[in-house]
SESEFI-782532 format. One record per residue (C-alpha): x, y, z; residue in three letters; residue number from 0. Coordinates in Angstrom, 2 decimals. Last residue first. Layout:
BEGIN
<node xx="X" yy="Y" zz="Z" rest="Ala" nr="NUM"/>
...
This chain:
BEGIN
<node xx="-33.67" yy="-39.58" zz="-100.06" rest="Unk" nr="67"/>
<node xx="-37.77" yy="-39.32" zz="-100.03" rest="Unk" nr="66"/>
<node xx="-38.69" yy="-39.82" zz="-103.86" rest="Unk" nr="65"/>
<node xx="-41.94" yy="-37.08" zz="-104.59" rest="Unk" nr="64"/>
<node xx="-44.35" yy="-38.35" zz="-107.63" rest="Unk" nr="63"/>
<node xx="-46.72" yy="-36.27" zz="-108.87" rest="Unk" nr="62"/>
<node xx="-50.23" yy="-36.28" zz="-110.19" rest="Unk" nr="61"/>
<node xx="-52.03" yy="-34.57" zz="-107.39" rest="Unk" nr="60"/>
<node xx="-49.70" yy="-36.88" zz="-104.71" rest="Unk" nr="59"/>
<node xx="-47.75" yy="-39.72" zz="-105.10" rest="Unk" nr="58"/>
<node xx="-44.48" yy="-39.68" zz="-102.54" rest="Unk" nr="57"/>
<node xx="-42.00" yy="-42.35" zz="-102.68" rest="Unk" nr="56"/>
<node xx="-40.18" yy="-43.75" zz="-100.13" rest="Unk" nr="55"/>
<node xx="-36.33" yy="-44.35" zz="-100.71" rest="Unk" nr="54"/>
<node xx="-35.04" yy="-42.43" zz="-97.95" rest="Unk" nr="53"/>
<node xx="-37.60" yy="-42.26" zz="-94.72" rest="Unk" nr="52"/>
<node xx="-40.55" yy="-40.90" zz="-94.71" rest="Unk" nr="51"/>
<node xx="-42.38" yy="-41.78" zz="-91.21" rest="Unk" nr="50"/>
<node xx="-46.19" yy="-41.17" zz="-91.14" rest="Unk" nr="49"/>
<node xx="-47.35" yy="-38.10" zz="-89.07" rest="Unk" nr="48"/>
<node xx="-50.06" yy="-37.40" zz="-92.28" rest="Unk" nr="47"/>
<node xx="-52.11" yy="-40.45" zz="-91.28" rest="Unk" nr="46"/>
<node xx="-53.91" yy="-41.02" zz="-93.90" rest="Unk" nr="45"/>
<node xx="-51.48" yy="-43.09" zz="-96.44" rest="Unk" nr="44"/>
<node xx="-52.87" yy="-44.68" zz="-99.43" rest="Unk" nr="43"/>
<node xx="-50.44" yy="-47.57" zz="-100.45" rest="Unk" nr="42"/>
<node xx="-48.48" yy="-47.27" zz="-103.75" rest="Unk" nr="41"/>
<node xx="-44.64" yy="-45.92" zz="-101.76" rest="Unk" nr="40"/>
<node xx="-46.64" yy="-43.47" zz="-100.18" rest="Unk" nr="39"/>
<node xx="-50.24" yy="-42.50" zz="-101.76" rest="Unk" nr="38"/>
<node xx="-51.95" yy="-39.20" zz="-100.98" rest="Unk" nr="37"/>
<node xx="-55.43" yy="-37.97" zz="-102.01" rest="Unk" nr="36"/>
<node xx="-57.29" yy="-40.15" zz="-98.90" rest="Unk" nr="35"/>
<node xx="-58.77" yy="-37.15" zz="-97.33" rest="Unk" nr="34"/>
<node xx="-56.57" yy="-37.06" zz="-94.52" rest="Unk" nr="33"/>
<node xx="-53.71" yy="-36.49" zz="-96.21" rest="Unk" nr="32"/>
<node xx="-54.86" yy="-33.87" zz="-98.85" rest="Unk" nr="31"/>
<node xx="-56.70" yy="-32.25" zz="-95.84" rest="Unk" nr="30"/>
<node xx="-53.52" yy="-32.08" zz="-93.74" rest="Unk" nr="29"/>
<node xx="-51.34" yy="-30.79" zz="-96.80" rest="Unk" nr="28"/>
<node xx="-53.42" yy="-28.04" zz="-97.52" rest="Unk" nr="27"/>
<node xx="-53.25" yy="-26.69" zz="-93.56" rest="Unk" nr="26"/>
<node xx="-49.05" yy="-27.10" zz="-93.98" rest="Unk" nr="25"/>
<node xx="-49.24" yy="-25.06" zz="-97.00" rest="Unk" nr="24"/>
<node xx="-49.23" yy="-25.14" zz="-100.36" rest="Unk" nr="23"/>
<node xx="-48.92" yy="-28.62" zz="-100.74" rest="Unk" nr="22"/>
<node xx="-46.06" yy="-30.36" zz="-103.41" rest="Unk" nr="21"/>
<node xx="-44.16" yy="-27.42" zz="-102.55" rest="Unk" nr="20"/>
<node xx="-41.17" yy="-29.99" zz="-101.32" rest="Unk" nr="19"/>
<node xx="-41.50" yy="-28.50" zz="-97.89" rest="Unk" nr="18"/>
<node xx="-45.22" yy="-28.87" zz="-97.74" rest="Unk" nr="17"/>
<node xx="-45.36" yy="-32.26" zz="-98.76" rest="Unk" nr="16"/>
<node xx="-42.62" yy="-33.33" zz="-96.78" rest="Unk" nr="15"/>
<node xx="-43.66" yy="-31.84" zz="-93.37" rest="Unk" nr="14"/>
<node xx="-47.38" yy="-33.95" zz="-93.86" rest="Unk" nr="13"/>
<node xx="-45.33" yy="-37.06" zz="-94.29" rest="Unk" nr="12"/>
<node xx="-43.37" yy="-36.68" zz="-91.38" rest="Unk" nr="11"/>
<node xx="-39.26" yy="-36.18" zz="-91.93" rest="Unk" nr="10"/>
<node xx="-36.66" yy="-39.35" zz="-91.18" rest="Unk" nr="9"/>
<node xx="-32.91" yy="-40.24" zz="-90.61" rest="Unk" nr="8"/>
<node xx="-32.65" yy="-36.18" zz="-90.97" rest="Unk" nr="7"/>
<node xx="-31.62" yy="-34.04" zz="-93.32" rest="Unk" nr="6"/>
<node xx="-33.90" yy="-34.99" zz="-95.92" rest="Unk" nr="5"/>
<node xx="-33.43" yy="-34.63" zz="-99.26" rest="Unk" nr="4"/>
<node xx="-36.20" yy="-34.27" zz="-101.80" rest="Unk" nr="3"/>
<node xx="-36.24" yy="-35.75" zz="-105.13" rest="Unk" nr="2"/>
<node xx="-39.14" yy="-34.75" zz="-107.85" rest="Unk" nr="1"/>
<node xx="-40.16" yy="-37.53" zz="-110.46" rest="Unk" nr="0"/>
């Protein structure tokens, strides 16, 4: 399990997956969102503007991202 700090009180789901490297690119990310590929804390999550805020975890492509 990764960790990714957030500046912020929040980031978007979409940001987080690029910035941790978890998605190549912002363009990857959308289509990994929106196809129903990423889970946040066990749900599926397709809306990629979701709210991360610390203590959320990230499941995507066989890894796990923890929001703090």
């Amino acid at each position: 399990m990764e960790s990714f700090k957030i500046k912020d009180e929040y980031i978007k789901l979409g940001q987080a997956l690029k910035a941790s490297g978890l998605a190549e690119s912002g363009v990857d990310a959308k289509y990994a969102v929106q196809d129903g590929f990423v889970k946040v804390n066990g749900q599926v999550e397709t809306q990629r503007g979701k709210k991360l805020v610390p203590g959320d975890l990230v499941e995507y492509n066989g890894n796990t991202l923890k929001i703090e």
